[in-house]
Jmol script that loads the backbone (N, CA, C; Angstrom):
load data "model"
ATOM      1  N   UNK A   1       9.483  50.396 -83.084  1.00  0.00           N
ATOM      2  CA  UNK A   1       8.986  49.588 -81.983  1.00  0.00           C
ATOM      3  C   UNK A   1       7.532  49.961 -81.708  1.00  0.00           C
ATOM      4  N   UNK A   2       6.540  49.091 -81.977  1.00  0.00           N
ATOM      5  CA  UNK A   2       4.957  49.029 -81.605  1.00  0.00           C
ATOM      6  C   UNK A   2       4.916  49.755 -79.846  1.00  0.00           C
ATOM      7  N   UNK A   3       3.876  50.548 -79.449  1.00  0.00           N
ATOM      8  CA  UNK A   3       3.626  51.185 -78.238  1.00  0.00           C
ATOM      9  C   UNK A   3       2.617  49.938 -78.424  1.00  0.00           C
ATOM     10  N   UNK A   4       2.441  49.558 -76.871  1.00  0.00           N
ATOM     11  CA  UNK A   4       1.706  49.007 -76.114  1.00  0.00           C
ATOM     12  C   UNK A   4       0.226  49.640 -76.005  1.00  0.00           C
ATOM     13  N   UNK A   5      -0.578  48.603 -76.030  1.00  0.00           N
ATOM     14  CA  UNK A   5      -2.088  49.238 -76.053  1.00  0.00           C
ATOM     15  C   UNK A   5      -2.719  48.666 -74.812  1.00  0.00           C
ATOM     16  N   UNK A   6      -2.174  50.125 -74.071  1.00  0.00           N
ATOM     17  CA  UNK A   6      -2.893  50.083 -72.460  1.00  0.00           C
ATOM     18  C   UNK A   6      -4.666  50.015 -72.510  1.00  0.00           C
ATOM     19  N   UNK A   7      -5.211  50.170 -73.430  1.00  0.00           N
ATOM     20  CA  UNK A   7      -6.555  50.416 -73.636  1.00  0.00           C
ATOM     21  C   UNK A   7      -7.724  49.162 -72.049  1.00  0.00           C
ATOM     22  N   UNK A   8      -7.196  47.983 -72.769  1.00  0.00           N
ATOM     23  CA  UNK A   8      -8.042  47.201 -71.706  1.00  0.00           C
ATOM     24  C   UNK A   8      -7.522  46.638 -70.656  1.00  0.00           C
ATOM     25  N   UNK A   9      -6.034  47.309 -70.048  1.00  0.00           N
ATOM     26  CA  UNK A   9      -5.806  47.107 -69.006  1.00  0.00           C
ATOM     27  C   UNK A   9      -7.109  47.386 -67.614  1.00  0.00           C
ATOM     28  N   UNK A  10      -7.900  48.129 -67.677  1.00  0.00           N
ATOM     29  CA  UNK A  10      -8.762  48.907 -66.518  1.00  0.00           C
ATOM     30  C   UNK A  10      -9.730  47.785 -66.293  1.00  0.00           C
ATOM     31  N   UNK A  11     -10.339  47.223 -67.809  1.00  0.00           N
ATOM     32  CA  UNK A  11     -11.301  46.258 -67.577  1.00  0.00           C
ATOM     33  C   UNK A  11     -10.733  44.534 -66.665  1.00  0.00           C
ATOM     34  N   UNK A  12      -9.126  44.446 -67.324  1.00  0.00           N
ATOM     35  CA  UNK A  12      -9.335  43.518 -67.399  1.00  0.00           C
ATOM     36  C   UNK A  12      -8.748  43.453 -65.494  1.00  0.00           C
ATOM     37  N   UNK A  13      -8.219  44.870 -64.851  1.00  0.00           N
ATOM     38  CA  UNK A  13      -8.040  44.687 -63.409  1.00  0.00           C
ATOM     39  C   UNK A  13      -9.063  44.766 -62.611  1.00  0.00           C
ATOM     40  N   UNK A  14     -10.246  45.647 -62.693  1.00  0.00           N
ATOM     41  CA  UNK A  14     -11.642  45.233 -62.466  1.00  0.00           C
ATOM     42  C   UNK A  14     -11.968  44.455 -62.685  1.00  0.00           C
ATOM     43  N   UNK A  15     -12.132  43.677 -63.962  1.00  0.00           N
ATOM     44  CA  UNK A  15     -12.560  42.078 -63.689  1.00  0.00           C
ATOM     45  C   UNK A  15     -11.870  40.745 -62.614  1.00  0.00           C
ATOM     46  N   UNK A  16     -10.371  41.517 -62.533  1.00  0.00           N
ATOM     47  CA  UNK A  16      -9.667  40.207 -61.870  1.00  0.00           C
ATOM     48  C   UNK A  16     -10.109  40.751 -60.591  1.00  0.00           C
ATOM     49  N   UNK A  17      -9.837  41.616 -60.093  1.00  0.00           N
ATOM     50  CA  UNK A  17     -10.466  42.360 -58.322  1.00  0.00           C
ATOM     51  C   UNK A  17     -11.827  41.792 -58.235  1.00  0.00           C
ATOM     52  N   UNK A  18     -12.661  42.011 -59.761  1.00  0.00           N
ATOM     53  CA  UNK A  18     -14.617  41.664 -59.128  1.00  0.00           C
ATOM     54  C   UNK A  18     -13.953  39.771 -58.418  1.00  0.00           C
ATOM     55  N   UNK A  19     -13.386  39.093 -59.550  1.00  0.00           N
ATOM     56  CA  UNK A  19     -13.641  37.622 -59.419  1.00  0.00           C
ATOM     57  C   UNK A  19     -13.080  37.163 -58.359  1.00  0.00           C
ATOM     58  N   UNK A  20     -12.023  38.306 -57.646  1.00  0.00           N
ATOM     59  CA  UNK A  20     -11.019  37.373 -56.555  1.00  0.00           C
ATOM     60  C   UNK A  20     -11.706  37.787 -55.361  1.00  0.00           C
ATOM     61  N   UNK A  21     -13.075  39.316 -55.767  1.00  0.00           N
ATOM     62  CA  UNK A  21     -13.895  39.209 -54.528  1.00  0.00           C
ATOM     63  C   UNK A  21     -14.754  38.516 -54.014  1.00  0.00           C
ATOM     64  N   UNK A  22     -14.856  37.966 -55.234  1.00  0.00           N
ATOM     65  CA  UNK A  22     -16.651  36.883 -55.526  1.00  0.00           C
ATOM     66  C   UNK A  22     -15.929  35.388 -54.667  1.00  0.00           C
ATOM     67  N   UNK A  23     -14.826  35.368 -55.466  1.00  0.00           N
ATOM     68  CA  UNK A  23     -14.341  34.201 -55.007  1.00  0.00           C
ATOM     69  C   UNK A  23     -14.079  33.987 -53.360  1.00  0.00           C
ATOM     70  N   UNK A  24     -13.497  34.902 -52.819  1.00  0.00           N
ATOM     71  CA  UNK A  24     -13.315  34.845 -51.278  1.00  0.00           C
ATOM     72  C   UNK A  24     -14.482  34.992 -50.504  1.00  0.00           C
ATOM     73  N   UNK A  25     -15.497  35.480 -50.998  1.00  0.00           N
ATOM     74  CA  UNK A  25     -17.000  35.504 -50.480  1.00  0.00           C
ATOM     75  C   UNK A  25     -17.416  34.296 -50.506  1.00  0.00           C
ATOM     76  N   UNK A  26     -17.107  33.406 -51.412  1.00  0.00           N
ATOM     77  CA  UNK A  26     -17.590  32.151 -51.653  1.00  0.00           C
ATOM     78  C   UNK A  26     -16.909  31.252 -50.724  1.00  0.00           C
ATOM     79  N   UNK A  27     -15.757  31.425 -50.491  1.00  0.00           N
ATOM     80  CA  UNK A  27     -14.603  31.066 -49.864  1.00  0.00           C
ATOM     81  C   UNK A  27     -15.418  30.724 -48.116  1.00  0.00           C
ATOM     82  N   UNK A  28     -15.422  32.333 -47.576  1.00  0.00           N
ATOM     83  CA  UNK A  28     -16.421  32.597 -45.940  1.00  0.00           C
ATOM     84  C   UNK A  28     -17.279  32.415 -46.120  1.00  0.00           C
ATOM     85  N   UNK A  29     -18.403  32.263 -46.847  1.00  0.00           N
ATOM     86  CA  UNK A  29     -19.971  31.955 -46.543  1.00  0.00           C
ATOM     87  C   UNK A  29     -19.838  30.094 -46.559  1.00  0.00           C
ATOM     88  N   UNK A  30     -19.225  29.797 -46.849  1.00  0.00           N
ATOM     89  CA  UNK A  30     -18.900  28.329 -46.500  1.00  0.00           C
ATOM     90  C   UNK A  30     -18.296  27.902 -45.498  1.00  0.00           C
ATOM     91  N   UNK A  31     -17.913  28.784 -44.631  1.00  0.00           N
ATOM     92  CA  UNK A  31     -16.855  28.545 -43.574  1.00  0.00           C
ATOM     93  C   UNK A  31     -18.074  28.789 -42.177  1.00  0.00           C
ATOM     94  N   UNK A  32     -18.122  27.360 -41.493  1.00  0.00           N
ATOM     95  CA  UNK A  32     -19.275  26.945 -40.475  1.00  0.00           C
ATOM     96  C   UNK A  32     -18.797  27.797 -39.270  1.00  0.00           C
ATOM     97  N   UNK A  33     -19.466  28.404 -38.720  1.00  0.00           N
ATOM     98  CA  UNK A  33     -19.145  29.371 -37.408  1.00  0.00           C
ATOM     99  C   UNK A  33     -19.774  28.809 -36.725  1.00  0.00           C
ATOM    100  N   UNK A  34     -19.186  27.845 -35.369  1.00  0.00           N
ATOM    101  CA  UNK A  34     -19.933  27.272 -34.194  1.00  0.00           C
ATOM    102  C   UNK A  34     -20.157  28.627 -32.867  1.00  0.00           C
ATOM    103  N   UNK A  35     -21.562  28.191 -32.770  1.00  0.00           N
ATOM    104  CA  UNK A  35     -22.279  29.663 -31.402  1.00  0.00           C
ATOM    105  C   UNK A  35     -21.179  29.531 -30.527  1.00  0.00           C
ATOM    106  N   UNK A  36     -21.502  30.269 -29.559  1.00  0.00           N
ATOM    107  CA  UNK A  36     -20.535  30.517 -28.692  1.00  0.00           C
ATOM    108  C   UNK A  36     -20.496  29.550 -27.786  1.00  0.00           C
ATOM    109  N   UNK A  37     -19.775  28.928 -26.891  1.00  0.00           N
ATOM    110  CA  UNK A  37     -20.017  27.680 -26.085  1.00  0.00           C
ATOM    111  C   UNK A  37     -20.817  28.690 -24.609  1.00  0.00           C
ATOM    112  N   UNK A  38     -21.946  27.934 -24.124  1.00  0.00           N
ATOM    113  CA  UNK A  38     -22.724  28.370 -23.100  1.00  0.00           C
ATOM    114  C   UNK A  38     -21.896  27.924 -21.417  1.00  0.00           C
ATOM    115  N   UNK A  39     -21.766  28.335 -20.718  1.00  0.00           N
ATOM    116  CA  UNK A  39     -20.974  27.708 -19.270  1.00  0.00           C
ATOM    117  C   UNK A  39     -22.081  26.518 -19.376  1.00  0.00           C
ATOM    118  N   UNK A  40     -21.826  25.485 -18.632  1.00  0.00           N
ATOM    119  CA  UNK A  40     -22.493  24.741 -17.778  1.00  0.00           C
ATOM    120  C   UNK A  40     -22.395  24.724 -16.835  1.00  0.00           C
ATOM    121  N   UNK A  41     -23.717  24.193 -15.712  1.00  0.00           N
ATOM    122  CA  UNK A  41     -23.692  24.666 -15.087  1.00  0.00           C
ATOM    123  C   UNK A  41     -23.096  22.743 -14.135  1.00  0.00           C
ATOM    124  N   UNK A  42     -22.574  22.814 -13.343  1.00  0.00           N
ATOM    125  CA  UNK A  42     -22.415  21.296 -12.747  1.00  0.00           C
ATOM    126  C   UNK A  42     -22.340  21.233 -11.103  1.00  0.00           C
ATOM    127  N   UNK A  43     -23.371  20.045 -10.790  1.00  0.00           N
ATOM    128  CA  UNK A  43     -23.782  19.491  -9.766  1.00  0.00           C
ATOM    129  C   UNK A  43     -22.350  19.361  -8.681  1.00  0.00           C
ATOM    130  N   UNK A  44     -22.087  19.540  -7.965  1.00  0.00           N
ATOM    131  CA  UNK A  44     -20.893  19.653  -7.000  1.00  0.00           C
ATOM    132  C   UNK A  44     -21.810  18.603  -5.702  1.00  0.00           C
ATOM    133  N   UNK A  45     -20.557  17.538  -5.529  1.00  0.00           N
ATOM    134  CA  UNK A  45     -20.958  16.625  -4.866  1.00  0.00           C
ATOM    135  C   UNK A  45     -20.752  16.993  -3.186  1.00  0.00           C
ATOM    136  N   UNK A  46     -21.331  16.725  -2.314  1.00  0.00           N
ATOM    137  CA  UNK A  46     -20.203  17.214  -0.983  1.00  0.00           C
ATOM    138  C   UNK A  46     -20.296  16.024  -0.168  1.00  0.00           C
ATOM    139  N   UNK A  47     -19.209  15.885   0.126  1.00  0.00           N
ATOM    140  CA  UNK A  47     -18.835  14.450   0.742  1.00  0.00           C
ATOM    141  C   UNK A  47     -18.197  15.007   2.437  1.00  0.00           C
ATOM    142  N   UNK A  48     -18.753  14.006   3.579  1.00  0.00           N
ATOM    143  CA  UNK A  48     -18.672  14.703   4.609  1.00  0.00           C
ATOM    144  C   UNK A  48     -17.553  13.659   5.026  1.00  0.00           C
ATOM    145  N   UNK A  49     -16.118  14.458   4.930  1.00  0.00           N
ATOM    146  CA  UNK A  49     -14.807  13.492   5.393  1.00  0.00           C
ATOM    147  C   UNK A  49     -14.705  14.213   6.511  1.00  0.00           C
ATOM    148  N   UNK A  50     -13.415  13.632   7.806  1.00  0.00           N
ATOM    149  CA  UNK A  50     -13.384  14.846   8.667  1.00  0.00           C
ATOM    150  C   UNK A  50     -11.894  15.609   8.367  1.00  0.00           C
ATOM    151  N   UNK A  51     -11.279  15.687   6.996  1.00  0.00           N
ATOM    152  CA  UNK A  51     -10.422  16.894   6.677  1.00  0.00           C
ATOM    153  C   UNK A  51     -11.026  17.675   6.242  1.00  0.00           C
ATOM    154  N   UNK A  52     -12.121  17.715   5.414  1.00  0.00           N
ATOM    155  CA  UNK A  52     -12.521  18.429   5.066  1.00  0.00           C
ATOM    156  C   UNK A  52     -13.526  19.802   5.849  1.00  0.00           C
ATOM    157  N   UNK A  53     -13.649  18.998   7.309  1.00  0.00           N
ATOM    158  CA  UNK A  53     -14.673  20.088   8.120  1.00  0.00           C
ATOM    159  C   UNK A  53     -13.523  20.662   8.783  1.00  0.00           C
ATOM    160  N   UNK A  54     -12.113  20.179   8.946  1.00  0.00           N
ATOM    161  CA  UNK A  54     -11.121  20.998   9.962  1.00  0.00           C
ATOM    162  C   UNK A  54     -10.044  21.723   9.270  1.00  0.00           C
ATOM    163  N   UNK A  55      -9.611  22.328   9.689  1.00  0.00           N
ATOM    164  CA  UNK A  55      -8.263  22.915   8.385  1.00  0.00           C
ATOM    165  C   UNK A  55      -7.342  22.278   9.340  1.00  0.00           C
ATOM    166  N   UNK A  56      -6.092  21.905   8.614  1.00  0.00           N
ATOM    167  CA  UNK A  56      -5.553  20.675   8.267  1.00  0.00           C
ATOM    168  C   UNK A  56      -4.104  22.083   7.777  1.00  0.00           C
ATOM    169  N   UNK A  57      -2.690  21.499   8.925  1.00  0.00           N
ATOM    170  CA  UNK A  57      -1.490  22.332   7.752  1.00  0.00           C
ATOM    171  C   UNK A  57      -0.632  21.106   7.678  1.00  0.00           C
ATOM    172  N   UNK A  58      -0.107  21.293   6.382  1.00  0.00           N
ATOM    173  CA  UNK A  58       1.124  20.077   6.109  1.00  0.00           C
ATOM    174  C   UNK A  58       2.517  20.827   6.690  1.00  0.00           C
ATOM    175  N   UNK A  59       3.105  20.028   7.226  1.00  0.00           N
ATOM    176  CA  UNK A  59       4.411  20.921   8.202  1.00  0.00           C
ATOM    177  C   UNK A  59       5.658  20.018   6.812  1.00  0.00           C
ATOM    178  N   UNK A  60       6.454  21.343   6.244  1.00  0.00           N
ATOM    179  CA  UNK A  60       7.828  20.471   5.533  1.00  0.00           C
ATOM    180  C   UNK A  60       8.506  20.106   6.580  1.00  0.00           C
ATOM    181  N   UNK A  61       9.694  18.677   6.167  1.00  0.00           N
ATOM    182  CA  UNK A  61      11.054  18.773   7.027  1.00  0.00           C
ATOM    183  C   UNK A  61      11.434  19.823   7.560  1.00  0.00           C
ATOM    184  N   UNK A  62      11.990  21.217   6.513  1.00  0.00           N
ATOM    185  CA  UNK A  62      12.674  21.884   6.766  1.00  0.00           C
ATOM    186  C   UNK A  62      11.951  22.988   8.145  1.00  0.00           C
ATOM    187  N   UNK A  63      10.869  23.131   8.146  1.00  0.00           N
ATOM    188  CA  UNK A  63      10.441  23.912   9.201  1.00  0.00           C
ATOM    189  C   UNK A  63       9.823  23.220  10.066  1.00  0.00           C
ATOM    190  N   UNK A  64      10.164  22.094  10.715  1.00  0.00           N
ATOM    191  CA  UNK A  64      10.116  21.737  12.076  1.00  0.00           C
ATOM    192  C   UNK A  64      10.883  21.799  12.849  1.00  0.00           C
ATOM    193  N   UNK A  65      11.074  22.268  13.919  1.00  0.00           N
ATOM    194  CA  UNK A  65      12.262  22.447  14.912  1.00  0.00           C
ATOM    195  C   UNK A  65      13.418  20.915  14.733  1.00  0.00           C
ATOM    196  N   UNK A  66      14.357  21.992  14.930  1.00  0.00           N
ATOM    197  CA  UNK A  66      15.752  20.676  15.431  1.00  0.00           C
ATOM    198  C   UNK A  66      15.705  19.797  16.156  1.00  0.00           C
ATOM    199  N   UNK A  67      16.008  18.617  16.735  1.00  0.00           N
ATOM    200  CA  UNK A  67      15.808  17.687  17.413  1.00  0.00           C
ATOM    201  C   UNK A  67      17.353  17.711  17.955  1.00  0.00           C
TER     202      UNK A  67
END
end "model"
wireframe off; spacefill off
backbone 0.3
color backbone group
């Protein structure tokens, strides 16, 4: 039975590791990274109702006295 000739196993797993690194590099440098989103800043309208100048409570059914 012929022994196996491990000889260019080393090259040929270094070569497959160089190409599958090259390749995934190629892979992310193509991949678009949008900046970070900035707050905006927005105009707040103020509208002069009269709930809004008084505080105002909503009463439930359940907690108004019995009748």
């Amino acid at each position: 039975m012929p022994q196996l000739d491990t000889s260019t196993w080393t090259i040929t797993i270094v070569s497959t590791l160089l190409t599958l690194f090259i390749i995934m590099q190629l892979k992310i440098s193509t991949y678009l990274y949008y900046p970070s989103p900035q707050p905006m800043t927005t105009k707040t309208t103020k509208s002069l109702v009269p709930w809004e100048t008084k505080w105002t409570k909503i009463y439930s059914p359940l907690s108004l006295p019995l009748q």
